[in-house]
LUMMARKOL-201747 format. One line per field, with one value per residue (C-alpha): residue number from 1; residue in one letter; z, y, x. Coordinates in steps of 0.5 Angstrom, whole numbers. Layout:
<lomars>
num <- NUM ... $
residu <- A ... $
zz <- Z ... $
yy <- Y ... $
xx <- X ... $
</lomars>
This chain:
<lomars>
num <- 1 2 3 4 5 6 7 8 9 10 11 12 13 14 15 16 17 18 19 20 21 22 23 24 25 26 27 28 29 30 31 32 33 34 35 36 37 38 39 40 41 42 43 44 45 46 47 48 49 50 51 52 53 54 55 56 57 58 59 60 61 62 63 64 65 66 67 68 69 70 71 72 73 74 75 76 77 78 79 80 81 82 83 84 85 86 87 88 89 90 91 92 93 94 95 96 97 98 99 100 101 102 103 104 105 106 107 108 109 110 111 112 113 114 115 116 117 118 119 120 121 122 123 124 125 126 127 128 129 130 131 132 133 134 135 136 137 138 139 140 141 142 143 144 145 146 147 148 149 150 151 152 153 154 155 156 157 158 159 160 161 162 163 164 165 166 167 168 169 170 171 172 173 174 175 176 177 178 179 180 181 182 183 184 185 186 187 188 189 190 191 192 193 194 195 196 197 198 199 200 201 202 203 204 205 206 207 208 209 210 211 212 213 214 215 216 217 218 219 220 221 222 223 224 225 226 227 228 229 230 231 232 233 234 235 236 237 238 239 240 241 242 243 244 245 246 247 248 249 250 251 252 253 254 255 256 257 258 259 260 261 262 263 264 265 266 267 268 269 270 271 272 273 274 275 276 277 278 279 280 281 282 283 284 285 286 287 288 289 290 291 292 293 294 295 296 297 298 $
residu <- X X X X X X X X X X X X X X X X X X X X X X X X X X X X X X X X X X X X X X X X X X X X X X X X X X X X X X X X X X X X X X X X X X X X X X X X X X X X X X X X X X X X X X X X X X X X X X X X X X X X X X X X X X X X X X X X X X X X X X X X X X X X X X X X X X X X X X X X X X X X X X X X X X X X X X X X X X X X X X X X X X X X X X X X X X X X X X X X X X X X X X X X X X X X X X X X X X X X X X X X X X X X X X X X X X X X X X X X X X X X X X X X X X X X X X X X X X X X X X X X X X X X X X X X X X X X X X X X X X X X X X X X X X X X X X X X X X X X X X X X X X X X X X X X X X X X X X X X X X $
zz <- -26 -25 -29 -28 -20 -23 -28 -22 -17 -22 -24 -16 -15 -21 -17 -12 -17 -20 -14 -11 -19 -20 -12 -15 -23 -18 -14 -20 -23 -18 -17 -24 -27 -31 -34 -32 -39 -39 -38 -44 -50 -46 -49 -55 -54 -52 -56 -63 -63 -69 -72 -72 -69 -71 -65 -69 -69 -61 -60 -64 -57 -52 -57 -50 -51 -57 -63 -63 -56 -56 -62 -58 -52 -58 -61 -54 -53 -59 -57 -50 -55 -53 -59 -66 -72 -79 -85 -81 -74 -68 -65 -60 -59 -56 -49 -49 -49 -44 -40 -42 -39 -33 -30 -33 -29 -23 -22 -24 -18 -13 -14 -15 -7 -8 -7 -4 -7 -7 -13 -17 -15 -18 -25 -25 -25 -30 -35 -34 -36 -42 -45 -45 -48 -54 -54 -54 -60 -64 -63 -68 -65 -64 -71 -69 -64 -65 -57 -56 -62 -60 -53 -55 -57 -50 -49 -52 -46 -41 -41 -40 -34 -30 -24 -24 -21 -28 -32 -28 -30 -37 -38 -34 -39 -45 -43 -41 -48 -52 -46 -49 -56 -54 -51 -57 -62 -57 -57 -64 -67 -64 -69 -62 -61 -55 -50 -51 -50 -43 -41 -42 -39 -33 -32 -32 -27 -23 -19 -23 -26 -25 -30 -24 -22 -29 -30 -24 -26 -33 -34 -34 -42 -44 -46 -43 -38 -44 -49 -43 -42 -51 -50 -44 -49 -55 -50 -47 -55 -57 -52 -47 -42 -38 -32 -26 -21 -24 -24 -31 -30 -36 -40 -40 -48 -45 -39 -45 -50 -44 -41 -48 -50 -43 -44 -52 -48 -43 -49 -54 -48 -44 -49 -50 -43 -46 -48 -39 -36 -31 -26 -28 -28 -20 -19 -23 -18 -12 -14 -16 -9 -6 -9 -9 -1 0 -3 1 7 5 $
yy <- -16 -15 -10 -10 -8 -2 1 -1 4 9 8 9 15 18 17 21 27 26 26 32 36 34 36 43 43 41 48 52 48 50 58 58 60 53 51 44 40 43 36 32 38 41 34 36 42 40 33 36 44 45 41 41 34 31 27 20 23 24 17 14 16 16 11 8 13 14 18 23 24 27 31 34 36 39 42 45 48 51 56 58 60 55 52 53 49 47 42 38 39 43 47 51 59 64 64 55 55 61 57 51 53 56 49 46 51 51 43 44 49 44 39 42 42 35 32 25 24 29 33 28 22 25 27 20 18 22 20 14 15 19 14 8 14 14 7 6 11 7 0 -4 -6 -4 -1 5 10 15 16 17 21 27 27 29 35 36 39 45 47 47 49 47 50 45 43 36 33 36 33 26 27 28 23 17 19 19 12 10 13 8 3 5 4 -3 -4 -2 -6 -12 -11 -9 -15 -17 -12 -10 -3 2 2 -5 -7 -3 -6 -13 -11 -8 -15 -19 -14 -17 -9 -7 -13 -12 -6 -2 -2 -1 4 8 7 9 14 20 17 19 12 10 5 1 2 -1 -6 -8 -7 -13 -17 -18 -20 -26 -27 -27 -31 -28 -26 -30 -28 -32 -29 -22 -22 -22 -27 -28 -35 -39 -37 -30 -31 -34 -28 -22 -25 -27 -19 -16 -21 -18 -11 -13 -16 -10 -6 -8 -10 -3 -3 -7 -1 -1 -5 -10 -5 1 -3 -4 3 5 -1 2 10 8 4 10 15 12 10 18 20 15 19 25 $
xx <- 38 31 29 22 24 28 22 17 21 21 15 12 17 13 7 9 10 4 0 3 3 -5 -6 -4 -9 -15 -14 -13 -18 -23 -19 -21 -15 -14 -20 -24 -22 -15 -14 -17 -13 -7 -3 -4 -1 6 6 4 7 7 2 -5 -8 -13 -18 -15 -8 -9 -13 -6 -2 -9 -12 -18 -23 -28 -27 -33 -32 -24 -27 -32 -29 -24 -29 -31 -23 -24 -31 -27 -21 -16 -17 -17 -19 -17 -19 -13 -15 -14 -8 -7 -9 -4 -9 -8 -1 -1 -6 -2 4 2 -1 7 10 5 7 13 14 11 15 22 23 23 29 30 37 43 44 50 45 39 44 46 39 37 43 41 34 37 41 35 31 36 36 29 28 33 31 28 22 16 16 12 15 9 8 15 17 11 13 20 17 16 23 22 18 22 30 36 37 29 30 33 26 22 28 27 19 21 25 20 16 19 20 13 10 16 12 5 9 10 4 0 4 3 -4 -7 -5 -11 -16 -20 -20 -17 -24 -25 -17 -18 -25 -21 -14 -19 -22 -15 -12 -20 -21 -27 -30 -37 -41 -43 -35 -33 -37 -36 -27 -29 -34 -28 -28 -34 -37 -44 -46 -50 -43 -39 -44 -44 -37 -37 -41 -38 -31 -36 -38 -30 -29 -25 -29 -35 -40 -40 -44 -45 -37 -33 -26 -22 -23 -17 -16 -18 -12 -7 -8 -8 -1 2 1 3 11 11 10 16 20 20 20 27 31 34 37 41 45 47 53 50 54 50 44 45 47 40 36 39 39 32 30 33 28 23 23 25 19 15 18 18 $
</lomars>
């Protein structure tokens, strides 16, 4: 069984959610009724509920930013009322978990009509995702859960009564925090920060692999054009990169330590489906097909 097929469906079905979801913010966005930055601190209000969080706690789940940027755009939360502060970090106000839950529940209603597969299908599909959630919480590898652990907090949001099309969401994306998880351990045994992980990983994947493109894709991060361009160079003096052209390609030791971290990741990452019998695995590749091709065509 391909199981890089099943998680590549899902991950496509996902995608359509997400459109459609991030359609709904931009208009609210634009209406006024949810703030423009809504997307850099609403996170930390479902992923750390009861506790304050810091700009390095959030940076251990979203760890490709830069530190004193996350802290001031927190900070900017924090004069409009979203926020508050303390000596351990930042935590949501009344009006920020209002505002919070308003755009939740806003996707939430823009997505529940969506339903390529009948009802059953669609609970089968969501057991599945539950029980490889379970098993990926108590693998022993990676020995970090952190991205998975804080979005389990997001239960506490929704009922348990959501419309199956949220719960399939949510439990996706309990599955793709344990794969940041996975990711993350695979990739920091090298001593390289989260923004230079991206650019290298960027220029692997081989779209944006000029500074203008790079900029242009990443500036959202809150990182200069001239950061970027120290940030390519010391992957050039690492001996990762090289420019040819003006265009930046992996090194042949750049390609071996990229692809060495991308199958770690799928290691760590897949050996938990092992908790499904390889019929129920052909049950989710076919349920998985099935939503994602009735997304497409929806």
């Amino acid at each position: 069984m391909n199981l890089k097929s099943i998680w590549s469906a899902l991950e496509e079905s996902y995608g359509v959610y997400e459109e459609k979801g991030g359609a709904v913010i931009g208009r609210l966005v634009n209406e006024g009724k949810i703030p423009a930055g809504w997307g850099m601190w609403y996170p930390a209000v479902v992923l750390f509920p009861s506790e304050s969080v810091s700009a390095a706690q959030y940076m251990k789940i979203f760890p490709y930013g830069r530190l004193q940027v996350i802290d001031g755009r927190f900070a900017a939360a924090v004069q409009l009322g979203f926020l508050t502060s303390d000596s351990n970090g930042y935590r949501a106000t009344e009006k920020g978990k209002n505002v919070t839950f308003q755009g939740l529940q806003a996707m939430t209603d823009a997505i529940a009509h969506l339903q390529p597969l009948s009802s059953d299908n669609i609970q089968r599909v969501v057991g599945y995702l539950m029980r490889l959630s379970d098993s990926s919480f108590t693998a022993p590898e990676p020995p970090s859960k952190f991205c998975l652990e804080h979005y389990r907090n997001f239960k506490s949001t929704f009922s348990n009564d959501a419309p199956l099309s949220r719960l399939f969401i949510h439990y996706f994306k309990e599955l793709d925090f344990f794969r940041m998880d996975s990711h993350m351990a695979a990739w920091q045994i090298h001593n390289i920060e989260g923004n230079r992980w991206e650019v290298f990983s960027e220029v692997w994947l081989g779209k944006f692999n000029t500074l203008d493109k790079l900029y242009d894709e990443l500036k959202f991060r809150g990182i200069t054009r001239d950061e970027y361009a120290g940030i390519l160079q010391e992957l050039v003096e690492r001996g990762w990169i090289e420019k040819n052209e003006g265009e930046f390609q992996l090194t042949t030791e750049g390609k071996r330590i990229r692809e060495e971290a991308e199958a770690l990741t799928d290691n760590y990452f897949f050996a938990p489906w092992s908790c499904l019998n390889e019929s129920e695995l052909d049950e989710l590749a076919s349920l998985a097909g099935q939503w994602r091709d009735g997304l497409k065509s929806s």
